[in-house]
N, C-alpha and C positions, 0 to 999 in steps of 0.2 A: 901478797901483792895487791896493790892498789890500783884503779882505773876505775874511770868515769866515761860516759856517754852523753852526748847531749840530745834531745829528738830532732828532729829536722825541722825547720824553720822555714820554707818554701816561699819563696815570689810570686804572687798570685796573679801580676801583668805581665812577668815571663811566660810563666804557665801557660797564661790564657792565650800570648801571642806566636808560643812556640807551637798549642795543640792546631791554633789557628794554618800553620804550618804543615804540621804533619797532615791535616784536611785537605790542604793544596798537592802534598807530595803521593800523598797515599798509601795500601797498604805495597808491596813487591808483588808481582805477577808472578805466581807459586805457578810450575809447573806439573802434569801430571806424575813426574818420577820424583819431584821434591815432596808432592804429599804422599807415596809411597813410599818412601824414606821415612816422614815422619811417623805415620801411623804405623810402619812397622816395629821404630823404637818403640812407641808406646807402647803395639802392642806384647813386645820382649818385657816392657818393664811394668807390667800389670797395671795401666793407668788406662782414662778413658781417649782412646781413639780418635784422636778432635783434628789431627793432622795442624796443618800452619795457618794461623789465621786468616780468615778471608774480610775480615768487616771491622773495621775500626773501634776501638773501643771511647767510651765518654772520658771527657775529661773528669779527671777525681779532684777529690778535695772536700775541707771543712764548710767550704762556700758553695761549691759547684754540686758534686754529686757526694755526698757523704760516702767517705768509703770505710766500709764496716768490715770489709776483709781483713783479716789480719795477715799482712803478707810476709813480714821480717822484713829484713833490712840488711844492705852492703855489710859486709866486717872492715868496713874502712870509718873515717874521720869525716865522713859527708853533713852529718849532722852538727856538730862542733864547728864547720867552714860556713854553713848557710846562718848562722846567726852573725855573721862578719861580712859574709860578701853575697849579694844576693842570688838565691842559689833555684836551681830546678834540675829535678831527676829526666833523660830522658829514654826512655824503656819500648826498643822498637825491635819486632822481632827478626833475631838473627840465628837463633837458635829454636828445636824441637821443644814444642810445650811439655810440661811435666815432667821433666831431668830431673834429678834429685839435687841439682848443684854440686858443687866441688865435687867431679866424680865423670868417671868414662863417658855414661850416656852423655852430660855435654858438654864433650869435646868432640862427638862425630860430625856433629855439622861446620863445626869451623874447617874442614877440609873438603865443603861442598857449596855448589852455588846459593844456597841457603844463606849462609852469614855472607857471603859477597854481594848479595841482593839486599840482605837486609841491613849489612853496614852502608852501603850506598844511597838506597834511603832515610836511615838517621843521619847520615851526615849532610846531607840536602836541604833537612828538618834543621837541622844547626846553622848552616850559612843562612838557609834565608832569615831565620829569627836574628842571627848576628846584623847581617843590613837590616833588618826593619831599625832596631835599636841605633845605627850610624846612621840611619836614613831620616827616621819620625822623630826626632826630640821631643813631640809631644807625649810621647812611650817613657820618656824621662818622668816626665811633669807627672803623670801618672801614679806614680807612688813605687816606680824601681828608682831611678836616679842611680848615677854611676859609683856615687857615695855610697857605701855598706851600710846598712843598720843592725847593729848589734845589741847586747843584752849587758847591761852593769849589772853592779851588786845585786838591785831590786828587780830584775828580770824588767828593767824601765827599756821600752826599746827607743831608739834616738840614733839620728843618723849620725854615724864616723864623723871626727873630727879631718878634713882633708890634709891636714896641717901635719897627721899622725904616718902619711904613707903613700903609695901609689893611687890610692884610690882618687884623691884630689888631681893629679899627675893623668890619670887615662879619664877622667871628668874633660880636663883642657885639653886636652889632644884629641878628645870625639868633638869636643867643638869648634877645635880647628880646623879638621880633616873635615865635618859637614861646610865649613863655612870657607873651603878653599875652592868650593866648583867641582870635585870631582864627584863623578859619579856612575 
């Protein structure tokens, strides 16, 4: 069987105006039985003890904070989509640190106020980064543009032709919706 991968390709004025975002929203207000919840998976599954984060972490990146972690990555197509449409991972905790992934330990939090705090806040992190982008068209000008940039034969990167798909189609419609008054 045959399959390929592509690395991720991230938007680096997404990034930087979605971390700007989660700065504004914050981390979730962990209560004292949600870090007891946590620290005690951990401590069932022999990891260190750290319970739910309290302190925001730095923005990562090739540009920002080199991240030398080697973390893996989704088993999805995420990497292959951000070379086409401009793409950012966003990773807010909803779940108990140190789960081993696909697996019991994390699914105990999805049936506690844990992932309902913490989905509440990524998704807060996502609306307001969605309006900055309807709101600032100079976020456009920037080097995201509503246009994809992808990779030809020569890994040459060059923005989508608009002529090829939607992407030209929600170009004019963000600038119609900015330039109709609403807001």
């Amino acid at each position: 069987m045959l399959g390929s991968a592509w690395p991720g390709h991230f938007n680096k004025t997404i990034a930087e105006t979605m971390h700007a975002n989660i700065e504004k929203v914050g981390l979730p207000q962990w209560t004292e039985a949600d870090q007891t919840l946590a620290k005690a998976l951990q401590h069932e599954l022999k990891v260190p003890e750290v319970g739910m984060a309290t302190k925001l972490q730095p923005l990562r990146g090739r540009e920002v904070i080199p991240d030398e972690e080697k973390r893996g990555g989704g088993s999805d197509d995420i990497g292959d989509i951000s070379w086409n449409v401009p793409t950012v991972t966003l990773r807010y905790p909803s779940n108990m640190a140190a789960g081993p992934g696909h697996n019991w330990a994390n699914a105990i939090s999805m049936a506690t106020p844990i992932a309902h705090k913490g989905i509440q806040a990524g998704a807060k992190v996502v609306a307001l980064t969605v309006i900055d982008f309807l709101m600032k068209p100079e976020l456009d000008d920037a080097g995201v543009g509503l246009l994809p940039q992808r990779a030809d034969e020569d890994d040459e990167i060059h923005a989508a032709d608009p002529a090829r798909g939607q992407a030209g189609d929600l170009a004019e419609r963000a600038d119609r919706w900015r330039n109709t008054g609403r807001r």
